[in-house]
N, C-alpha and C positions, 0 to 999 in steps of 0.2 A: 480507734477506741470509741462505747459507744459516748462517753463522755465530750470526746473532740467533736461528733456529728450534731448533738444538740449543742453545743457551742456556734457551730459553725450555722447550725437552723435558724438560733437565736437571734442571730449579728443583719443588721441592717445595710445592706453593701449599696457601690454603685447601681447595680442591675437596679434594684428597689427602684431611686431616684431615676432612673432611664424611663420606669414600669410607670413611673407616676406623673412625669412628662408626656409619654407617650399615651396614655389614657385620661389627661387632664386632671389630674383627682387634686382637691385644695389639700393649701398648708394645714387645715384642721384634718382632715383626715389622712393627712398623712403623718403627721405629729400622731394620731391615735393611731395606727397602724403600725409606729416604731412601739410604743407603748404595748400593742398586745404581744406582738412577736417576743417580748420579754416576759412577757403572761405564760407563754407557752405556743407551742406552735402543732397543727395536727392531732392536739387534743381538745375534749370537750371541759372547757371553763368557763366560769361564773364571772361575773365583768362587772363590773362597781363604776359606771363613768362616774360618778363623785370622787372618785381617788386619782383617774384619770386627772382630771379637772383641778385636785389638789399640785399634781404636778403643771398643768398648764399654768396656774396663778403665779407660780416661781418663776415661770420660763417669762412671761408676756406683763405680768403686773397684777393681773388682774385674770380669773377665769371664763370660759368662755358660756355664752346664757345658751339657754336651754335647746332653742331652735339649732346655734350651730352643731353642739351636741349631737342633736338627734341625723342632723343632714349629715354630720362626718359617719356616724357609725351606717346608715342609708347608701354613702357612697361605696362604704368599703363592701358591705352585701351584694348592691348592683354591679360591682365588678368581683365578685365574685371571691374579694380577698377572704373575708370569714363567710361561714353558713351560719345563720341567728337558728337557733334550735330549738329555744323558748323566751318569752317575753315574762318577766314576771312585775315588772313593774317598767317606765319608759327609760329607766336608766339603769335595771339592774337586769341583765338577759347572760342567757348560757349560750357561748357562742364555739364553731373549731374556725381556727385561722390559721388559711393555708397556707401552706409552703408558696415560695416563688414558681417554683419549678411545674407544680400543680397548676398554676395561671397561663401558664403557655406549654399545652401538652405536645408532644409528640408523639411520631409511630412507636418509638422504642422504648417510650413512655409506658405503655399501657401498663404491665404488670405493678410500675411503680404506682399509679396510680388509684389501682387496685387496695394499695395499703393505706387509702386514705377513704377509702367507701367500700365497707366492711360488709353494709349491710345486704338483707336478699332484694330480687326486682319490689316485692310489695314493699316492703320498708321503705326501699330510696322515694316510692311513689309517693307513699306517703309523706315522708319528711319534706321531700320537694315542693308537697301541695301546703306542708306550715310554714316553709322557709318562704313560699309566696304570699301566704296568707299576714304572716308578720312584715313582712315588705309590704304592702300593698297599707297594713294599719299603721306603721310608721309614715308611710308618704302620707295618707290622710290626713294625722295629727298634726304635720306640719301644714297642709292645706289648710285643714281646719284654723291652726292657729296665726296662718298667716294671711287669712282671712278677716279673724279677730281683730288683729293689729291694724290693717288697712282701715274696720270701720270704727274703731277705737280714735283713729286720726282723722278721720272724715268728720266724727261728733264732734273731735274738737274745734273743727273749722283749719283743721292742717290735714286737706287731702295730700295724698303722697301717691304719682304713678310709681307703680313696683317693677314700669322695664326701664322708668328714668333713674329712680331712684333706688335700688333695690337693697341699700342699706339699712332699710330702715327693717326689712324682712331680720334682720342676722340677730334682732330685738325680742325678749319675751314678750308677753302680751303684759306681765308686774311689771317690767321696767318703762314700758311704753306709758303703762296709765300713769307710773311716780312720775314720770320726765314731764309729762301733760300738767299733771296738780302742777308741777313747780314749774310750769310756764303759765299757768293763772298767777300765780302766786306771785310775779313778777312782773306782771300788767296783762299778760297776754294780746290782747287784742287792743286793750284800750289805747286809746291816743295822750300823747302830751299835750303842753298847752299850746302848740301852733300847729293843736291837729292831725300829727304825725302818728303812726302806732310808733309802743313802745320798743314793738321789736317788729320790725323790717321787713326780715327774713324768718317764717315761723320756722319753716321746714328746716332750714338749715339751724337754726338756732337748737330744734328738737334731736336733730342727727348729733349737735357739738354738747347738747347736754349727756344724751346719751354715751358716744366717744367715752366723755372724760367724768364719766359718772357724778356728774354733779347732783342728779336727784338721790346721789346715796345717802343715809344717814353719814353724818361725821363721828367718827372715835372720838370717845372723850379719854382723856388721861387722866389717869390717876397717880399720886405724886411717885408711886413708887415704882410704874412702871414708865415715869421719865428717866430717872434716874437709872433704871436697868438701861432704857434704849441708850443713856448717857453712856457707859460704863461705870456707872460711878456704884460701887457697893455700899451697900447699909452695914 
């Protein structure tokens, strides 16, 4: 029934987890890759990673910043899981995300295949030439921003090698500058009274503020939604 076959498209199997082993791809994009395949599979759809992201905040605590964002939906392109179609904004693109089966063709494949590139020789060309052209602007952006960040930590006097330390890349370029203020803010560099700096270790210090979001704003509460998070009703 055609009912049971998009069930059966939708459903994230072992194969998946083998596909994603076998090709190295991270937990972020594989977690995004279970997420589209529920979007739809073999069809052209509109992709909101802010909604995405609202599901990551449930699973992990906290959602993921901008750069992993961009590198999950990056890795699923480069192997070929979705085609990016159009970019309309860095988080909002129209993408098809393939079948498994489409990922590892065969000879007796072909015709099936056929029913997922509709288009004539000129079209695929051309589509081929935006799906590189937006691949190519996404890796940039992250070059760019990861660029940003390195010299953003260089000004602060917390240089950071990105093949020793390459945690500090998985950072926006906002959270990197809040995490720097609130390491001023906390002596930074200055020394105590026998000379010492205040803090040690900047780098690691800037990686453990980061972690644990400590440059966030803090929630203030308001009496009445203690009392909700209480149980307690008005």
């Amino acid at each position: 029934m055609p009912g049971n076959t998009k069930l059966q498209n939708s459903a994230w199997t072992e194969q998946h987890d083998a596909y994603c082993l076998e090709q190295q791809i991270t937990p972020s994009a594989q977690f995004l890759w279970r997420y589209l395949i529920t979007e739809g599979v073999g069809t052209e759809v509109e992709i909101d990673l802010s909604d995405f992201n609202k599901q990551v905040a449930k699973h992990r605590g906290k959602p993921y910043c901008r750069l992993t964002l961009k590198n999950a939906l990056l890795q699923l392109a480069q192997h070929r899981v979705v085609n990016i179609i159009r970019e309309y904004t860095w988080k909002v693109v129209k993408i098809v995300t393939r079948p498994l089966d489409w990922l590892k063709p065969k000879k007796n494949l072909q015709k099936q295949n056929k029913n997922y590139n509709l288009q004539t020789s000129n079209d695929l060309s051309a589509v081929q030439g935006e799906n590189s052209s937006s691949k190519d602007h996404f890796r940039d952006e992250m070059i760019a921003e990861c660029e940003e960040v390195l010299s953003e930590c260089e000004k602060a006097g917390i240089p950071f090698d990105p093949e020793q330390s390459p945690e500090i890349l998985e950072y926006s370029l906002e959270d990197v500058k809040a995490a720097i203020s609130l390491f001023h803010s906390r002596g930074g560099h200055e020394t105590d009274w026998r000379g010492r700096p205040k803090i040690r270790n900047p780098q690691g210090w800037l990686l453990s503020c980061l972690k644990k979001g400590y440059y966030l704003p803090k929630e203030s509460w308001s009496f009445a939604g203690l009392l909700a998070a209480l149980g307690v009703q008005l």
